[in-house]
Each structure stands twice: as structure tokens, then as C-alpha cells.
PLY file of the C-alpha trace (Angstrom):
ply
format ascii 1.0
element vertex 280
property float x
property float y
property float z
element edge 279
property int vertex1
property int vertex2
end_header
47.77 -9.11 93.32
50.81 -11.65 92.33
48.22 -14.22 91.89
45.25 -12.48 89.83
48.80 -11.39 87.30
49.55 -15.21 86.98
46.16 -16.29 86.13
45.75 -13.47 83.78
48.65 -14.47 82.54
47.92 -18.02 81.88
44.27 -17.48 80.72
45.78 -15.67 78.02
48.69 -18.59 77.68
45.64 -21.48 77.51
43.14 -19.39 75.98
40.85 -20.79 73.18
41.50 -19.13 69.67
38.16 -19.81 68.39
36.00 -18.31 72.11
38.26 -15.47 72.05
37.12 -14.55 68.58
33.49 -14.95 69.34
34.10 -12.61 72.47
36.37 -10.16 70.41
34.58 -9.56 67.75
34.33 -5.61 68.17
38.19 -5.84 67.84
39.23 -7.59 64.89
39.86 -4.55 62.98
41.43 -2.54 65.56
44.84 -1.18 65.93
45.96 -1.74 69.66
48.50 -0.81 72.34
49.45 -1.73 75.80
51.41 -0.43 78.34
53.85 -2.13 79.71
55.81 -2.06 82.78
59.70 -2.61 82.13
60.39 -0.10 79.70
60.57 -2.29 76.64
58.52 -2.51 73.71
57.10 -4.76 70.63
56.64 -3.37 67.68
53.72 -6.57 66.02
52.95 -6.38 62.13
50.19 -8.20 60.75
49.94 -9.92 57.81
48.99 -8.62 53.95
45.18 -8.36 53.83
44.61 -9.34 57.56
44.13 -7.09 60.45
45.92 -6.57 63.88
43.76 -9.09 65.76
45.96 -11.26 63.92
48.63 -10.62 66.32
46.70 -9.61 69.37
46.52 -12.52 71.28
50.29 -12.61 71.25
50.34 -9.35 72.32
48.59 -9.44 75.34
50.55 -12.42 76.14
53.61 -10.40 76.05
51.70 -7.02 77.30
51.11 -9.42 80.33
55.14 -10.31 80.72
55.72 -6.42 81.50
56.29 -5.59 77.45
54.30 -2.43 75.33
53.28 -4.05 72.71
51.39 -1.57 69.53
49.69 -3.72 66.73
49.22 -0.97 63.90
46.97 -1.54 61.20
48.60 -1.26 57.77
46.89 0.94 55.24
43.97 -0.40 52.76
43.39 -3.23 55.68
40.48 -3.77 58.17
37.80 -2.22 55.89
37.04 -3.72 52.24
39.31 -4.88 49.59
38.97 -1.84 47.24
40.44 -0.36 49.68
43.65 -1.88 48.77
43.84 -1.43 45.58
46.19 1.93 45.35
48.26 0.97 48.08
51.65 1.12 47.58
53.91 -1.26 49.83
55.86 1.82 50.88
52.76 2.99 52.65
53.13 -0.08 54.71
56.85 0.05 55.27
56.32 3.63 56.32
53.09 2.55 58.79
56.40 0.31 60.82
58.28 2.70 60.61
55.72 5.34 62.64
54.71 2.24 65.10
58.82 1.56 65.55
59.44 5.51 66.68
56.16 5.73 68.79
57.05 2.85 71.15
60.64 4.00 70.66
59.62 6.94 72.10
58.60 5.82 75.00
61.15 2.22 75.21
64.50 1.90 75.87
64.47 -0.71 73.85
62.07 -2.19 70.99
62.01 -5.54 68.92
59.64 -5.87 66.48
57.80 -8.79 65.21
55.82 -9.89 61.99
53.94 -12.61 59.94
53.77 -13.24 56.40
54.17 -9.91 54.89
54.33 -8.36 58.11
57.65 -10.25 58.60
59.27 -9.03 54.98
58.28 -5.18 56.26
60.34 -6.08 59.30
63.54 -7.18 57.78
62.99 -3.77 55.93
62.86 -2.12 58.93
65.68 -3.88 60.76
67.71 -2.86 57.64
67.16 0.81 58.32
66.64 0.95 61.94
70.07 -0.83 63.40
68.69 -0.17 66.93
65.70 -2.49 66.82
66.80 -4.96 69.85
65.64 -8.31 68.05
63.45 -9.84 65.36
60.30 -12.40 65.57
60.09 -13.13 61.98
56.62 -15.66 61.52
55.80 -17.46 58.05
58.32 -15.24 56.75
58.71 -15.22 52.55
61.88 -15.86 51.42
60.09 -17.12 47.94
56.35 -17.66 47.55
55.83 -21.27 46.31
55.90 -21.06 41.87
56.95 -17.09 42.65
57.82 -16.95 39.16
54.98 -18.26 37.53
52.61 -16.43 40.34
54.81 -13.31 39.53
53.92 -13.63 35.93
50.01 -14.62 36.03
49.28 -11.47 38.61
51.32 -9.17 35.52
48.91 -11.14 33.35
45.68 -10.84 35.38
46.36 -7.08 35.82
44.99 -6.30 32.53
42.04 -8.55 32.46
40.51 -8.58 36.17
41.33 -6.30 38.79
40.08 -9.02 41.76
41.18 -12.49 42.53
39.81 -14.77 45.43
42.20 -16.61 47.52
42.83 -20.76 47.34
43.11 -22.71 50.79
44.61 -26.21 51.11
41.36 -28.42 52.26
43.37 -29.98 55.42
44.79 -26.66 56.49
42.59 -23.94 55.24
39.11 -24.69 57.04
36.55 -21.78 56.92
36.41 -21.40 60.60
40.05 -20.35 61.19
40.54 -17.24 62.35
43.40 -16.31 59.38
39.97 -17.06 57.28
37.69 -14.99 59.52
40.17 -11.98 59.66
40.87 -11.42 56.29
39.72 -10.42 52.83
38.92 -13.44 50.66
39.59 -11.80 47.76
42.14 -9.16 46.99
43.04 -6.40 44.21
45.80 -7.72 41.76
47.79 -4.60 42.07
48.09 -5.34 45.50
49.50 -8.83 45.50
51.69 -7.23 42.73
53.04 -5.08 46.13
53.41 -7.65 48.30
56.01 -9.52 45.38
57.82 -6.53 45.57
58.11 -6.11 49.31
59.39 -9.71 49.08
61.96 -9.26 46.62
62.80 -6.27 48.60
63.05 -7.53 51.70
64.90 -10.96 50.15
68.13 -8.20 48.79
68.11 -6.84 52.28
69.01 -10.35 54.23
72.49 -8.90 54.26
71.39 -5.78 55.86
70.49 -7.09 58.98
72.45 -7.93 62.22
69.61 -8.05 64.88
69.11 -11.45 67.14
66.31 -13.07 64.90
64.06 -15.49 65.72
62.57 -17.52 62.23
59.33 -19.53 62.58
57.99 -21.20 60.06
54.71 -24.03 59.65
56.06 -27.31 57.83
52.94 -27.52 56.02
53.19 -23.95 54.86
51.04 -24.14 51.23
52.19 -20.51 50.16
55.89 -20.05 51.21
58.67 -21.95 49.57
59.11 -24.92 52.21
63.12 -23.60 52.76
62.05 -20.14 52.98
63.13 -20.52 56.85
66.85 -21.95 56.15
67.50 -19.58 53.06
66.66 -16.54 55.44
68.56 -17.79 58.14
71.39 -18.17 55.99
71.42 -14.80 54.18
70.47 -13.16 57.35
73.88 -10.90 58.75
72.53 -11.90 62.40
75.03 -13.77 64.74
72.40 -14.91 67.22
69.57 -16.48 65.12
67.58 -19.47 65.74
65.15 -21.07 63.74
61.56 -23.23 64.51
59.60 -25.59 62.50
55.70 -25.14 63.43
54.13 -28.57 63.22
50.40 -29.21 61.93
49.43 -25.31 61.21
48.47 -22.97 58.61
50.78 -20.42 56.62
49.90 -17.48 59.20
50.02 -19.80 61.89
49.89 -17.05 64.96
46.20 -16.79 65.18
45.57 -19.98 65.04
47.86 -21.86 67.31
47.00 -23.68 69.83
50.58 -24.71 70.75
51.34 -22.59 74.04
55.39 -23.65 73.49
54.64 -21.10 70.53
54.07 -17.91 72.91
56.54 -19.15 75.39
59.62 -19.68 72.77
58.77 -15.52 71.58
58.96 -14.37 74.99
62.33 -16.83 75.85
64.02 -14.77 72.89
63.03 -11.33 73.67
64.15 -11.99 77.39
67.38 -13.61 76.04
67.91 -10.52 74.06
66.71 -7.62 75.84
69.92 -6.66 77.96
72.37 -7.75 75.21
74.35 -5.57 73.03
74.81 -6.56 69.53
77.26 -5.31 66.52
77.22 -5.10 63.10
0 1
1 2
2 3
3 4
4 5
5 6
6 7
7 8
8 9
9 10
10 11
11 12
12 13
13 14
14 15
15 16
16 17
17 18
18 19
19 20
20 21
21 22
22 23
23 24
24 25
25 26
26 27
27 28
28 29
29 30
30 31
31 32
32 33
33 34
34 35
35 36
36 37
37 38
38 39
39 40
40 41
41 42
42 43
43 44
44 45
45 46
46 47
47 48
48 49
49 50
50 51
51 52
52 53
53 54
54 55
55 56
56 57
57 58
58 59
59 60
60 61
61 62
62 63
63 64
64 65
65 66
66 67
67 68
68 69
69 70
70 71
71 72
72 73
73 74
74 75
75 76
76 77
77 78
78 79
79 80
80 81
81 82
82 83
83 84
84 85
85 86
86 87
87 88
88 89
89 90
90 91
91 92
92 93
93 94
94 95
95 96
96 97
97 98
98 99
99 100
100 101
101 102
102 103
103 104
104 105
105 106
106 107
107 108
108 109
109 110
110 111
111 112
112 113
113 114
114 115
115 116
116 117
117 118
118 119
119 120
120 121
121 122
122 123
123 124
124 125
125 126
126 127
127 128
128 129
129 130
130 131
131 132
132 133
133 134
134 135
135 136
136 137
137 138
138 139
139 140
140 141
141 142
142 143
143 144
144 145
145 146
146 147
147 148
148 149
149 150
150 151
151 152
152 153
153 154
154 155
155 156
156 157
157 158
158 159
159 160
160 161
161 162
162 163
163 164
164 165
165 166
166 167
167 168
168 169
169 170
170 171
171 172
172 173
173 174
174 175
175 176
176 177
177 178
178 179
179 180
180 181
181 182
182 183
183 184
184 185
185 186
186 187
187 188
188 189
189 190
190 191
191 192
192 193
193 194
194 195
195 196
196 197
197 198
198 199
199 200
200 201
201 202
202 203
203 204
204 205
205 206
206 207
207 208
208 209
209 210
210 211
211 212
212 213
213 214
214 215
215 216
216 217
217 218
218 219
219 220
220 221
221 222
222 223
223 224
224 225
225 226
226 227
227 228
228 229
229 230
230 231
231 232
232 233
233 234
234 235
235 236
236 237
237 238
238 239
239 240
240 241
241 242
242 243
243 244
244 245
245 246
246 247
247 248
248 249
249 250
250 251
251 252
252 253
253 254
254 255
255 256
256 257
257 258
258 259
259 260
260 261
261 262
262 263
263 264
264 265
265 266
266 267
267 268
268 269
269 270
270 271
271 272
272 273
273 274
274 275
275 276
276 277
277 278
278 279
């Protein structure tokens, strides 16, 4: 029995992005949840116009260290983009917050994780809920790269075209990734109007939060402002925080990676944090 857990366990560890994909297919726009077996929970957010498989494969890696994990979908994702386009970023806030008391429910004690947007909805939620245990924040926004300027065109755009298609680096963004695969290529206006606010939001909230963080960032990150990572873990209230470049990846890097030190360094946190007892 010991043995079949470890090579689950590592097939999951080793396992190729790209073959999982073709296998999973029936799954990419799937909410999921796992039982676990030591009465803790993860709470994974996915990121603004992608889907839970997003974050899947790191969940059954940590479903398969003894950890429920629940991957909600957030509203207006997983179907079309019009679906998106009266979606207000408090619907998505609110979508955490019903994952966070499920698995609270039923967990002593729950961190919760995100990427991209999914990471600026958790500091939101850390900010309200002082009894999330720890944070995994991925490709987190501090600033989006020209936020001003992108700020101002989407304001501009809003009364000229509802739709806009998304712009990939040519090194990083290759067609076959699964962030590409995942996710709508183009997206309503309004809606990237929400996800500015969330980030502003989540940006005046920093202070807010005292949870054990983890911050991962890619150094070749094409969207977020390249100190997003330091500014956050600066203006973050959290006395145990620790921070990770990701070398060679794209923005929403979790999909994608290949890099098994990745998976490993998220599981060495929660462990590190999941019998300590923080305060504010």
C-alpha cells in the first residue's frame, strides 16, 4: 500500500504537463475537490479568464501529501468569454470566500493559494479571514507592467469595442502551453476593467495581512511589474514570508512548470506552517 502511495505520488511529482492535458481533457473546465487525510485543507484559485485545471496538477500533488485541496471555478470562467462580461470582481472574491468556509468546514486548518488574479483575491481574503493558516501567492500583481497607461486604454476601449484578444511574448507565450490551451484568448473590456480593480484592491490591503506567505514569481514575467514580488513582500504585515524567483517560465507559470523543486517548495511551506500559531 506504502509503495503504490509513493509512486502515485511521484507520477504526479514527474508528470508531463503537456500528456496530462491530452489525457485530461474532459477536466479542464471543472471545479474539483479531494479528500484528504490529515485534517487540513487548500483552498487553490485560478487565474482571471483560466479555469481550475490551471491549478489541478498542484492539487493532486498536495491531495496526495494527505491535504483537501477544492479548486473552485470563478464565475463567467470555463464556458465562453461573453460570459464574462457582467461579472463583477466581487462575484469572484465572494466564490473564495464560499470555497474558504466549505473546506473550513470540514479542516482544522486551511491555507489558501492563488495565481495571477487568483493570488490578488487571496490577499483579499487573508485580509478578512485572519484564520487562513498560510498564503501561496503565484505571479501575484502588485502592478501590471504600463498599469497606468493599460488602465487608461481599457477606459478608452470601453466605449469603442467591447472585446480585446490577448498579446503573448514569442519566447514565452507558445500556442501549445497549457495557460494558452486553458484560457479565453480574448476577453470583455469590462472585465479586465475588474481585474484592475481587484489589483488596486488587493495592493491597499498588503497591510491587512499577517498570514505566513509564500511569493513566487517568473523572472521573465511579460505582464506583472518585474518587482511586483519584493513590493508585496514588503507591504505585506506577514512576519514569516519568503519569496522565489521562477526561472525560464511564463506569467502563470503553475501549469506549465516542469520544475518539480516548484511543487516541493509549496508543500515545504504548508508543512512548515501547519502546526504554527501566528499573531497579528
Amino acid at each position: 500500500m506504502v509503495k503504490k502511495i509513493l509512486k502515485s505520488f511521484r507520477s504526479i511529482l514527474f508528470a508531463d504537463p503537456k500528456l496530462l492535458y491530452k489525457e485530461e481533457r474532459h477536466l479542464l473546465n471543472k471545479p474539483f475537490y479531494f479528500p484528504g487525510t490529515n485534517g487540513k485543507g487548500v483552498l487553490l484559485i485560478h487565474g482571471w479568464t483560466s479555469t481550475p485545471y490551471e491549478v489541478r496538477r498542484l492539487g493532486v500533488f498536495l491531495n496526495e501529501a494527505g491535504y483537501t485541496v477544492y479548486g473552485p471555478q470563478l464565475k463567467g470562467h470555463g464556458t465562453v468569454p461573453k460570459d464574462l462580461e457582467n461579472v463583477k470582481g466581487s462575484a469572484w472574491l465572494n466564490d473564495a470566500r464560499e470555497g474558504y468556509e466549505k473546506l473550513k468546514n470540514e479542516c482544522e486548518k486551511v491555507f489558501v493559494g492563488g495565481t495571477s488574479i487568483g493570488a490578488s483575491i487571496a490577499i483579499l481574503l487573508a485580509s478578512e479571514k485572519k484564520d487562513i493558516a498560510g498564503l501561496i501567492l503565484m505571479a501575484t500583481p502588485y502592478k501590471i507592467k504600463f498599469e497606468k497607461l493599460a488602465f487608461f486604454l481599457a477606459e478608452a476601449l470601453r466605449g469603442i469595442k467591447t472585446y480585446n484578444k490577448k498579446y503573448y511574448p514569442p519566447t514565452f507565450g507558445v500556442s501549445t502551453s497549457i495557460t494558452r490551451l486553458i484560457s479565453y484568448q480574448t476577453y470583455p473590456v469590462k472585465s479586465a476593467i475588474e481585474s484592475f480593480y481587484l489589483i488596486k484592491r488587493a495592493r491597499e490591503s498588503l497591510k491587512n495581512v499577517f498570514q505566513p506567505c509564500l511569493l513566487m514569481q517568473s523572472s521573465n514575467d511579460h505582464l506583472v511589474s518585474k518587482n511586483s514580488i519584493k513590493h508585496i513582500y514588503d507591504g505585506i504585515s506577514s512576519k514569516e514570508k519568503k519569496m522565489k524567483y521562477i526561472r525560464r517560465a511564463y506569467h502563470t507559470f503553475i501549469s506549465d512548470i516542469k520544475n518539480k523543486s516548484v511543487f516541493e517548495d509549496i508543500l515545504a511551506f504548508i508543512k512548515s506552517n501547519e502546526n504554527r500559531n501566528f499573531h497579528q
